[in-house]
Each structure stands twice: as structure tokens, then as C-alpha cells.
SERO-4910 file (N, C-alpha, C, O; in steps of 0.05 Angstrom, whole numbers):
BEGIN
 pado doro    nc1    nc2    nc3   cac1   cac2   cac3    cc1    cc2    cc3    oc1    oc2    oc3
  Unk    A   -422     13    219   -401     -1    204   -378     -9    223   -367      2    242
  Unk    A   -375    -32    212   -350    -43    240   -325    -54    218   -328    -64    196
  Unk    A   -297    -49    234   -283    -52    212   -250    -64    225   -235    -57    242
  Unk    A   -251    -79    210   -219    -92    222   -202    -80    215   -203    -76    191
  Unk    A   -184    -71    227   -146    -61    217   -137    -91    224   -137   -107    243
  Unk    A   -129    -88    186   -101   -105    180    -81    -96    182    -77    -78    167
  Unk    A    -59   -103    200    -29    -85    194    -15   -113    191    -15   -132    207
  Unk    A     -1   -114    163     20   -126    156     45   -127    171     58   -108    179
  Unk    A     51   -157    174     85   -157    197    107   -134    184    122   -125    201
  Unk    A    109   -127    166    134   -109    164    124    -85    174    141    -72    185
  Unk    A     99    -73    173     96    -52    174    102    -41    215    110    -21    227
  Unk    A     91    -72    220     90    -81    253    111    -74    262    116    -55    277
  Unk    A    126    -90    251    161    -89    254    170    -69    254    176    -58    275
  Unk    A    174    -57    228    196    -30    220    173     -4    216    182     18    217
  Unk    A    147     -6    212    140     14    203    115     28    215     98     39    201
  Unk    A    112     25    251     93     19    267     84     53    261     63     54    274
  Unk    A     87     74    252     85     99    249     67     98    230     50    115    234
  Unk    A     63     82    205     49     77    188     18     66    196     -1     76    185
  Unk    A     15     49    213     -6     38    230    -18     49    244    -42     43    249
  Unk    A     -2     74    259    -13     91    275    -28    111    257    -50    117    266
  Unk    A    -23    121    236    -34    138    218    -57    130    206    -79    142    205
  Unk    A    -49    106    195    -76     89    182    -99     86    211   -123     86    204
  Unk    A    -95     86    234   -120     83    253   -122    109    259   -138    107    278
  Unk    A   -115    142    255   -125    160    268   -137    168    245   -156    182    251
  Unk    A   -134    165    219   -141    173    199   -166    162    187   -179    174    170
  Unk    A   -174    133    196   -202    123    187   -212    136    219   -232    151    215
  Unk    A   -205    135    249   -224    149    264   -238    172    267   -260    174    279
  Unk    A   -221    194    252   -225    213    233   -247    222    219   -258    244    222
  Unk    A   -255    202    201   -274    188    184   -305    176    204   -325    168    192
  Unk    A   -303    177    228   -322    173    241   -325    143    242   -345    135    253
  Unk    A   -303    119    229   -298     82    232   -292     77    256   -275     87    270
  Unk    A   -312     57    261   -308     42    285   -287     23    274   -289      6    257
  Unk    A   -260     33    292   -241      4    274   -240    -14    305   -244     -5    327
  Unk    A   -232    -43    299   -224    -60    314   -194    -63    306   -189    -56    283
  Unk    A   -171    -74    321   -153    -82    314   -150   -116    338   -143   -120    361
  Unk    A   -159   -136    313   -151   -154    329   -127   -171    342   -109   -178    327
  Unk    A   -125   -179    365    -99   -180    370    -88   -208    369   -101   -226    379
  Unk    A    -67   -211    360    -54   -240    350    -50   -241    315    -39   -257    301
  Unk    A    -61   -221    311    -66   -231    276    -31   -241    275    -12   -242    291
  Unk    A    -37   -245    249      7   -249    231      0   -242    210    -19   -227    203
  Unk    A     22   -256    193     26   -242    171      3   -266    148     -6   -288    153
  Unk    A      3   -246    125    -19   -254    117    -10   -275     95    -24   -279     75
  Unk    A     15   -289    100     28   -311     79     36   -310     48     40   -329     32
  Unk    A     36   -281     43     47   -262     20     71   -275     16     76   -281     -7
  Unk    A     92   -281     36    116   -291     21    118   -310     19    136   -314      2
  Unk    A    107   -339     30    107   -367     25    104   -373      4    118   -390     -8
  Unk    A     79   -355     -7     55   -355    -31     74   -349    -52     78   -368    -67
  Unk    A     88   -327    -56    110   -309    -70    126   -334    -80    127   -338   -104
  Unk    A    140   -351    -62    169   -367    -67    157   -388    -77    173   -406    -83
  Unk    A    130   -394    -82    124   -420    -92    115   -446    -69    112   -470    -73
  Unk    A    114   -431    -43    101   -454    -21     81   -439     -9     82   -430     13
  Unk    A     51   -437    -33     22   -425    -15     17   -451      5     11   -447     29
  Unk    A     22   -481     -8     19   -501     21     28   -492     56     22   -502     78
  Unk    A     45   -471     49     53   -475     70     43   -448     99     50   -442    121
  Unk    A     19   -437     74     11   -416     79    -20   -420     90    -35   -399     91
  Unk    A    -29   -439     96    -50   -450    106    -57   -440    127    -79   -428    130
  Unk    A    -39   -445    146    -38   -436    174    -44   -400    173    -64   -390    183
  Unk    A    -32   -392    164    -29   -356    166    -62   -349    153    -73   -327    157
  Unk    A    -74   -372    137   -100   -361    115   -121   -374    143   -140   -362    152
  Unk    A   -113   -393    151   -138   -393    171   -137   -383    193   -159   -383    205
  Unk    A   -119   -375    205   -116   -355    232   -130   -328    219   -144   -313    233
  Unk    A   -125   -323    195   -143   -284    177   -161   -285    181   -173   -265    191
  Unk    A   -178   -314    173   -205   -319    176   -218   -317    195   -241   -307    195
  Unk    A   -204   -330    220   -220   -336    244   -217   -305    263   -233   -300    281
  Unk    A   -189   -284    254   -195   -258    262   -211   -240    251   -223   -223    263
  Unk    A   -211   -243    226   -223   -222    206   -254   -224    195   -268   -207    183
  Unk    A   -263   -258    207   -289   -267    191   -316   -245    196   -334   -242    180
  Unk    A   -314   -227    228   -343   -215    227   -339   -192    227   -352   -180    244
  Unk    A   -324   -178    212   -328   -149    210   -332   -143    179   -322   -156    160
  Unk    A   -348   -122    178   -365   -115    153   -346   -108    133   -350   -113    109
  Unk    A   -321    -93    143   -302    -94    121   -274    -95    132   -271    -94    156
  Unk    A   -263    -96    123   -222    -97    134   -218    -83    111   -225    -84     88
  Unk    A   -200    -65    130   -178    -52    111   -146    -50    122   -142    -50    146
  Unk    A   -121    -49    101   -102    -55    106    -86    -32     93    -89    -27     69
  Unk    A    -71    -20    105    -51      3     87    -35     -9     73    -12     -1     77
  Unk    A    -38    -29     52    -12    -45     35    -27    -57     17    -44    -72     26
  Unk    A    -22    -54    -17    -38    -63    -37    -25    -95    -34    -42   -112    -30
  Unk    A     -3   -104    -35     19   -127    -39    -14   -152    -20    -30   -170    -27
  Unk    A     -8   -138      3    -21   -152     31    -51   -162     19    -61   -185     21
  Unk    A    -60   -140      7    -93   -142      4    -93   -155    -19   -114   -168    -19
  Unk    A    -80   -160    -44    -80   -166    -58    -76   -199    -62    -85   -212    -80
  Unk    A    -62   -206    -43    -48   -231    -38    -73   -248    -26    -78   -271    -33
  Unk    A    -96   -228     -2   -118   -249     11   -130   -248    -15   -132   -269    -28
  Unk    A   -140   -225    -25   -170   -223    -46   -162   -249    -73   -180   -264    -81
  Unk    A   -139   -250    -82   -129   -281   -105   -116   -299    -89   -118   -317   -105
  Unk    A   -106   -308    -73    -91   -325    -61   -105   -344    -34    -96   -366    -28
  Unk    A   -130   -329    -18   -137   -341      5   -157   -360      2   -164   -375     20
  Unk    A   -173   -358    -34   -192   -381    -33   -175   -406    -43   -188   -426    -50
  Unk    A   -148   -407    -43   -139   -431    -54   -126   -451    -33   -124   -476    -36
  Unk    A   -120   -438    -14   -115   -452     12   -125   -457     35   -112   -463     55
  Unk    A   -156   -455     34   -176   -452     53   -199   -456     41   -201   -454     16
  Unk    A   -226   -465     61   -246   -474     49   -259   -443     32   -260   -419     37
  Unk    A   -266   -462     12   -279   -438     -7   -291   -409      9   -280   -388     12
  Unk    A   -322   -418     20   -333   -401     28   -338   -372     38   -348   -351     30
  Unk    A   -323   -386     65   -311   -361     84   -291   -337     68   -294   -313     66
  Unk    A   -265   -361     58   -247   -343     39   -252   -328     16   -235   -314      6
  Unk    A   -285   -333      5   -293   -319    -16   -302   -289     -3   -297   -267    -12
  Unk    A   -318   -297     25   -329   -279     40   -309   -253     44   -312   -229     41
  Unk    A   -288   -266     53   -262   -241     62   -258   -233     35   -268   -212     28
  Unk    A   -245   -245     21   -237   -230      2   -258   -207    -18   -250   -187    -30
  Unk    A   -284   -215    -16   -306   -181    -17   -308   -164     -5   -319   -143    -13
  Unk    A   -293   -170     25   -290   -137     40   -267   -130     48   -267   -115     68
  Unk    A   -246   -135     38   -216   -129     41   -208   -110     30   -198   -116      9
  Unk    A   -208    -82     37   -199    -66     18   -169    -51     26   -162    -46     48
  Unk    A   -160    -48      9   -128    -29     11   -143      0     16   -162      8      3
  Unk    A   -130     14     39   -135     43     51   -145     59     32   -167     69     37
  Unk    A   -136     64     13   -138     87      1   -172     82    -20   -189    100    -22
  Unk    A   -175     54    -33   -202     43    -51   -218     45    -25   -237     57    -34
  Unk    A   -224     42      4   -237     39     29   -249     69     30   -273     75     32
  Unk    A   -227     87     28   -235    119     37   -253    130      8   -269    149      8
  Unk    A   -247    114    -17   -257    134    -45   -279    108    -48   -301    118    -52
  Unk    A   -280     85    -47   -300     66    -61   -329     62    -33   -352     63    -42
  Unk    A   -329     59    -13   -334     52      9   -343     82     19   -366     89     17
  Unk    A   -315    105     34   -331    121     47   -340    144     36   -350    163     48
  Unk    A   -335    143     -2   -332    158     -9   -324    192    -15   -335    209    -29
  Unk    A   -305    192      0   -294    221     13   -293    243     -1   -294    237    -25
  Unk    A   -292    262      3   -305    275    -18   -287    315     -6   -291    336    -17
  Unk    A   -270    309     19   -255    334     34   -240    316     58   -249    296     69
  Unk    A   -224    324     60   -199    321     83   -190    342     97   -193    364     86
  Unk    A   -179    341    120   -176    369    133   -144    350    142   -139    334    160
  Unk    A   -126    361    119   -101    346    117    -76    374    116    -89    394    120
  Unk    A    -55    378    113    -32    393    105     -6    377     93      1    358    107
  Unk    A      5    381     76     28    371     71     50    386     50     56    380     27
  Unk    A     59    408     66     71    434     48    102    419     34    124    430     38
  Unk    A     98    394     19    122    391      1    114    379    -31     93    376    -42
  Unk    A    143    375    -38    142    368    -55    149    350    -59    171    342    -50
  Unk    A    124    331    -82    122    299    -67    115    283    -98     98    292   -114
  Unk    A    132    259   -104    121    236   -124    114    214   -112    121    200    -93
  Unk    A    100    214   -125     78    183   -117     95    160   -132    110    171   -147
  Unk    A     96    141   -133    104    112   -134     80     97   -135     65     90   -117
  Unk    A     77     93   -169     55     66   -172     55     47   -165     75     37   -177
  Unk    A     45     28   -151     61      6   -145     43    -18   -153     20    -21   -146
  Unk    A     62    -40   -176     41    -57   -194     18    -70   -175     -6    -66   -181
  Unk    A     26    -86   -152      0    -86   -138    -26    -77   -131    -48    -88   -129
  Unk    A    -16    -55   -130    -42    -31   -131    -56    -24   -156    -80    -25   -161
  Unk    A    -31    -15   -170    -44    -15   -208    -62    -29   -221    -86    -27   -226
  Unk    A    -42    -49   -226    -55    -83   -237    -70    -95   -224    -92    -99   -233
  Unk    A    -64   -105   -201    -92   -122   -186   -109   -106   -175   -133   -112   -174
  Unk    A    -99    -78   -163   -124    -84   -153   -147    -53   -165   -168    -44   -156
  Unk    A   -133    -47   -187   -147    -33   -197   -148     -6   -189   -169      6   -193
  Unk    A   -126      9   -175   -134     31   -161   -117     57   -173   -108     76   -161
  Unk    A   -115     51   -205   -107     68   -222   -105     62   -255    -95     44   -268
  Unk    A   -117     83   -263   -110     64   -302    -84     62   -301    -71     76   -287
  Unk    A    -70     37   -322    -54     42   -337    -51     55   -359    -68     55   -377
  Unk    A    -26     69   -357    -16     89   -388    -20     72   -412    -31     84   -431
  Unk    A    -13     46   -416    -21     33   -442    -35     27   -447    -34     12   -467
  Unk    A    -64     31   -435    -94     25   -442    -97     51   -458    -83     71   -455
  Unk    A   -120     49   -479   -130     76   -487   -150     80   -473   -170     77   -486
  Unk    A   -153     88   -448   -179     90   -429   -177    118   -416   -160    135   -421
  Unk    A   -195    117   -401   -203    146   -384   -179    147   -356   -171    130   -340
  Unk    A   -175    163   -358   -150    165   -329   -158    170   -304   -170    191   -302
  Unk    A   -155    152   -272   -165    161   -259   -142    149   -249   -125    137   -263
  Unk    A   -141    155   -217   -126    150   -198   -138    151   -166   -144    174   -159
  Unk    A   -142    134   -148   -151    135   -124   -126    159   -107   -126    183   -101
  Unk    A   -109    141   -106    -91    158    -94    -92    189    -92    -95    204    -72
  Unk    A    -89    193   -118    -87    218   -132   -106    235   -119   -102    253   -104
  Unk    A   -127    227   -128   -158    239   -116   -152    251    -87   -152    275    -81
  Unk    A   -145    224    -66   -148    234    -41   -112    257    -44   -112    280    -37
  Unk    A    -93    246    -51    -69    270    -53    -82    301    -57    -82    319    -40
  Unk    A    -92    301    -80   -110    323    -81   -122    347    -67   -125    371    -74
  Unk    A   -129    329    -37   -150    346    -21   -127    354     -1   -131    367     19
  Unk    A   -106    347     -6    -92    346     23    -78    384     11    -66    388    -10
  Unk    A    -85    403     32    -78    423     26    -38    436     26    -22    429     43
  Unk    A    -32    452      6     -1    451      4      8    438     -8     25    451    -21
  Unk    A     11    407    -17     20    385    -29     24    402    -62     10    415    -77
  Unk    A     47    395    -62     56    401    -91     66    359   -107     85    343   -106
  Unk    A     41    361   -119     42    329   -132     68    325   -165     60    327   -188
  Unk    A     93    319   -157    102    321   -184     99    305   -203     98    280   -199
  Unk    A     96    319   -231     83    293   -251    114    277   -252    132    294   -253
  Unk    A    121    254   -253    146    240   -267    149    230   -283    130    215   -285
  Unk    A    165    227   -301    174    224   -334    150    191   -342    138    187   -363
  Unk    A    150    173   -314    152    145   -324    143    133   -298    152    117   -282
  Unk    A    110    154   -302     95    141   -274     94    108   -275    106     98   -256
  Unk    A     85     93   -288     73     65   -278    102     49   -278     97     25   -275
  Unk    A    129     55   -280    150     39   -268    158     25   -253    154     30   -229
  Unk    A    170      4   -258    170    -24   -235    194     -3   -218    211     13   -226
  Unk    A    185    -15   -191    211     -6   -170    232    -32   -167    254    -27   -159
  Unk    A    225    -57   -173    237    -77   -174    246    -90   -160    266   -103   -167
  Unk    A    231    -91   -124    228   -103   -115    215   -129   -114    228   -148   -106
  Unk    A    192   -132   -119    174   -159   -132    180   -181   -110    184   -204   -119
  Unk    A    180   -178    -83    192   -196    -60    210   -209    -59    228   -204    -43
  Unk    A    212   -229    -76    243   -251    -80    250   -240   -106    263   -257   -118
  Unk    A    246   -225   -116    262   -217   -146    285   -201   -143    307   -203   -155
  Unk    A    277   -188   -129    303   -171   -114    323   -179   -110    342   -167   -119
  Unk    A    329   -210    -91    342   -227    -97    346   -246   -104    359   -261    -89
  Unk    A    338   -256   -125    339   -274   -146    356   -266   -168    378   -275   -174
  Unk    A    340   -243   -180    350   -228   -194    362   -203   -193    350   -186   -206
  Unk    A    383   -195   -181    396   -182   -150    398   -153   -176    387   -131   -176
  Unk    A    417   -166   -194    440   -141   -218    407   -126   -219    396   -109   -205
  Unk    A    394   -146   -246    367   -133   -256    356   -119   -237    354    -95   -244
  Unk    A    347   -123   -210    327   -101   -198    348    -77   -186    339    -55   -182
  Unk    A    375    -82   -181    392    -55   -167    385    -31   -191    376     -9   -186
  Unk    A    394    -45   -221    389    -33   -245    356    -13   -256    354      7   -270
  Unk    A    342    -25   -246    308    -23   -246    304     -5   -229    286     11   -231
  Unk    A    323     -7   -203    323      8   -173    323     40   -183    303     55   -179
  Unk    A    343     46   -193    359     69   -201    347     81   -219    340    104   -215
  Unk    A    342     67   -244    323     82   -253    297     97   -239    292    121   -241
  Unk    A    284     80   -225    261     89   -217    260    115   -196    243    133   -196
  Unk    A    286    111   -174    303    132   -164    314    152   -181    316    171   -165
  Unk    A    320    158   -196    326    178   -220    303    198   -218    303    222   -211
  Unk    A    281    180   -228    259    192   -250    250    218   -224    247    241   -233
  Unk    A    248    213   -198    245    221   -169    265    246   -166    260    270   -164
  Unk    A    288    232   -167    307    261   -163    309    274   -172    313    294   -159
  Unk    A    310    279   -204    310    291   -221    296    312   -229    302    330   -245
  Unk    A    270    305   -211    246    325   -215    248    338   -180    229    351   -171
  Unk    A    264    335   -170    271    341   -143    246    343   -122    236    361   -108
  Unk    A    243    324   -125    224    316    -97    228    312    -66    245    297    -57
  Unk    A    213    323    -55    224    320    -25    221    289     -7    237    279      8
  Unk    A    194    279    -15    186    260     -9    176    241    -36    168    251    -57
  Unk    A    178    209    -30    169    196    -48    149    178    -35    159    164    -17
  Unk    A    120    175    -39     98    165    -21     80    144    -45     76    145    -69
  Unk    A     76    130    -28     54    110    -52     36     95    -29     36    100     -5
  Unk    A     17     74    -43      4     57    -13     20     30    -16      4     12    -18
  Unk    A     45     21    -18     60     -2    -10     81     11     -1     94     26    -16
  Unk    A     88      5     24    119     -3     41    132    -10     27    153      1     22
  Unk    A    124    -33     17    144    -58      5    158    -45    -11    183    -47     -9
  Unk    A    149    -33    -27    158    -12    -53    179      1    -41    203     -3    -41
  Unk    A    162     23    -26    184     48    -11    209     39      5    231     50      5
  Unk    A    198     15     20    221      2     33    249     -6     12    272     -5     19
  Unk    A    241    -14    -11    257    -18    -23    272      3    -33    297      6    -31
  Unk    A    253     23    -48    262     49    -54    287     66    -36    308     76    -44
  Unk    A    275     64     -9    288     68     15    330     67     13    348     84     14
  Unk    A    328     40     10    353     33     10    377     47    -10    400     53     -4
  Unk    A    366     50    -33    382     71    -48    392     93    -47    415    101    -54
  Unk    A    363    110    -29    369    131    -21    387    143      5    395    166      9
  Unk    A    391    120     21    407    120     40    437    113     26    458    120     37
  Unk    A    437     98      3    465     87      2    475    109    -12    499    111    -14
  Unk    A    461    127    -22    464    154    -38    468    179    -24    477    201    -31
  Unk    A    460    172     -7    468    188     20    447    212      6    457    235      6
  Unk    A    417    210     -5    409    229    -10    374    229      8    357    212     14
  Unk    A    378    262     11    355    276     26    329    266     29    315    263     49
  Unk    A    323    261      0    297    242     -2    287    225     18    300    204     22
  Unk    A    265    231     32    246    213     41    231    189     26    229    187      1
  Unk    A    222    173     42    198    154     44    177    159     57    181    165     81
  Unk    A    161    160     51    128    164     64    100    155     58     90    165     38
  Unk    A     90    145     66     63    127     61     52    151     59     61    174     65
  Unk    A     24    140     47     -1    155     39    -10    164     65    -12    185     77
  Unk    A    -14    138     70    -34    149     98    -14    173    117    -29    190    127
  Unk    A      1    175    121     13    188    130     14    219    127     11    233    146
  Unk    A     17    228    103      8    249     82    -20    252     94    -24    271    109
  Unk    A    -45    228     89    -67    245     90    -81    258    120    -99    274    125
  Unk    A    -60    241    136    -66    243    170    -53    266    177    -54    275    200
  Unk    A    -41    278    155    -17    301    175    -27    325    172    -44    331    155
  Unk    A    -13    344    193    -30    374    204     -4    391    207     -5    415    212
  Unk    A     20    376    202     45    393    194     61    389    183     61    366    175
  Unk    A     87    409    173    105    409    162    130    392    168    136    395    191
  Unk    A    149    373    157    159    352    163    191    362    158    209    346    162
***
């Protein structure tokens, strides 16, 4: 099995600790990963503001890095979500149908793919997860509470194995964080308002860390908790499942 790492420009940028986790943690796993070099960003925000035209360029540079490996995976639902609906519309069908069948977000890669089944992980806190609609809604990697269906959770599953982890249930798991890329500022009042709540539901149940598989989320999350001048962390998944100590 041969396998591309996607790392998304923010994560490049601000969150290169995240990247590093996501590659020791599928090597781990016994994945031959490739990380090819030149990639960008995968035109998530062009697409977002209403100019996928202008996202052409970023969809055919993915292609021509990502076209021969058996699968890609990317630590960010927002990212994966954006090639698997968005890359056959700005590029020739084909190819973009091709990528978007082996693109998986980290966490569906380790439970659908390598099917994991034990981790030799530690993470002695106390920790809420952050649904993040990306992940939820598109790409399927948890029921929703308003379905009458069976409950599962990818995340959860692998949270699970990681030994010590105390997982807190919160009042009002599937809550928007209210970021949504330009909603944030568009609609600046509404998401600060959406912010806090969702920050509440977290502190309240006094969590040490708040972890999900989008940045984007946490990043946003992030900012509250600094302007609050409170203790609370940010932490990716992968990070949690890569770790062997106390933080």
C-alpha cells in the first residue's frame, strides 16, 4: 500500500506539529507514506467565497501530485471534503472522480481502510471532542443525534483505545463551532455568539483539552480561549493517538 500525506496550508503554516503526528502515527501502522513536495492548498477557500473558477489551478496541481498513490490521506475533514464534492467540478471528470475514491480524512483511513482494532497510545486527561460538521455531515464519520439510527463514531472508536483518556460526554455534542470559513466574518456578532456557547458546553464540564479531526474548528475554538485567558487546550486527534505522554 502506498500512500500520499495531504497536509493542508494552515496546518503547514501554524500547525506543523499536527503533520508531524499524522506521519509517525500512520508509520506506526506499518504505511508506506509519501509526502509529495510542492503540493498547496487544496482551494477550500476560493470554493467557500463563491470563486471555485478560480480554484482550477490548486485542483490540477492535487491531481498531478496525488494521481498514483493507492490512497491519500489528510488530517482535516474541511480539506477532504472539499476534493471528494468540489474537485470533479473544476477539472476533467475522470482523474477527479479517481481521487476523490481514495481520499480519506485520518481518522475513516485508520477504522475503514486499516481497520485498527489496538493502539499503543497514552493520554492521561481530560478531554471533549468537537464534532465538526465536515466530518459529521459529509463525510460520514459519525451519526447524527437527530436521526433515529444506530450511534457510532470513528473518532470515538479510535479515542477509546488510547489508554488514560477520560472522554467527556457534553451537553450538545453535534454543535456548530461557527467558524464555517467566511462566516466567521461575514457574520462576525452570530458566530462570536455560537463561539461561546460551544466554549461553555467544554468548560463547564471542565476539560483539559478540546480535540476533534479539523484545525479549522479548533483554530477557531482556540481564540476564545486565549481571549479568556483560560487553561484549555487545543489538540488534534492525531496527536492524542500518537502520544506516549503526559502533556
Amino acid at each position: 500500500m502506498r500512500v500520499g500525506l495531504f497536509i493542508p496550508c494552515y496546518i503547514d503554516q501554524y500547525f506543523p506539529r499536527v503533520a508531524i503526528a499524522t506521519l509517525q502515527l500512520l508509520e506506526k501502522m506499518g504505511v508506506k507514506i509519501v509526502y509529495p513536495k510542492n503540493q498547496t492548498c487544496c482551494g477550500q477557500p476560493m470554493g467557500n467565497s463563491g470563486f471555485e473558477h478560480l480554484a482550477t489551478g490548486c485542483s490540477e496541481l492535487f491531481i498531478e501530485k496525488f494521481a498514483n498513490f493507492d490512497y491519500i490521506v489528510a488530517p482535516s475533514g474541511s480539506c477532504v471534503l472539499h476534493i471528494k464534492d468540489h474537485l470533479i467540478s473544476s477539472v476533467e471528470r475522470a482523474p477527479a472522480l479517481e481521487i476523490s475514491n481514495k481520499i480519506y480524512e485520518l481518522t475513516a483511513f485508520l477504522t475503514d481502510v486499516l481497520n485498527l482494532k489496538e493502539l499503543n497510545a497514552s493520554f492521561p486527561h481530560k478531554v471533549g471532542f468537537h464534532q465538526s460538521c465536515h466530518g459529521q455531515r459529509g463525510l460520514h464519520l459519525s451519526q447524527m443525534n437527530e436521526l433515529l439510527a444506530s450511534h457510532f463514531s470513528k473518532p470515538h472508536h479510535l479515542l477509546n483505545m488510547v489508554k488514560g483518556i477520560d472522554i467527556v460526554a457534553l451537553d450538545r455534542t453535534d454543535e456548530y463551532c461557527s467558524f464555517g470559513g467566511t462566516f466567521c466574518i461575514t457574520e462576525e456578532t452570530v458566530s462570536i455568539k455560537m463561539r461561546k456557547d460551544r466554549f461553555l458546553d467544554h468548560l463547564e464540564h471542565k476539560v483539559e483539552f478540546i480535540t476533534g479531526v479539523d484545525l479549522s474548528c479548533l483554530m477557531h475554538l482556540e481564540g476564545i480561549l486565549k481571549r479568556q485567558s483560560s487553561t484549555v487546550k487545543i489538540i488534534h486527534i492525531a496527536e492524542i493517538l500518537n502520544s506516549q505522554k503526559k502533556y
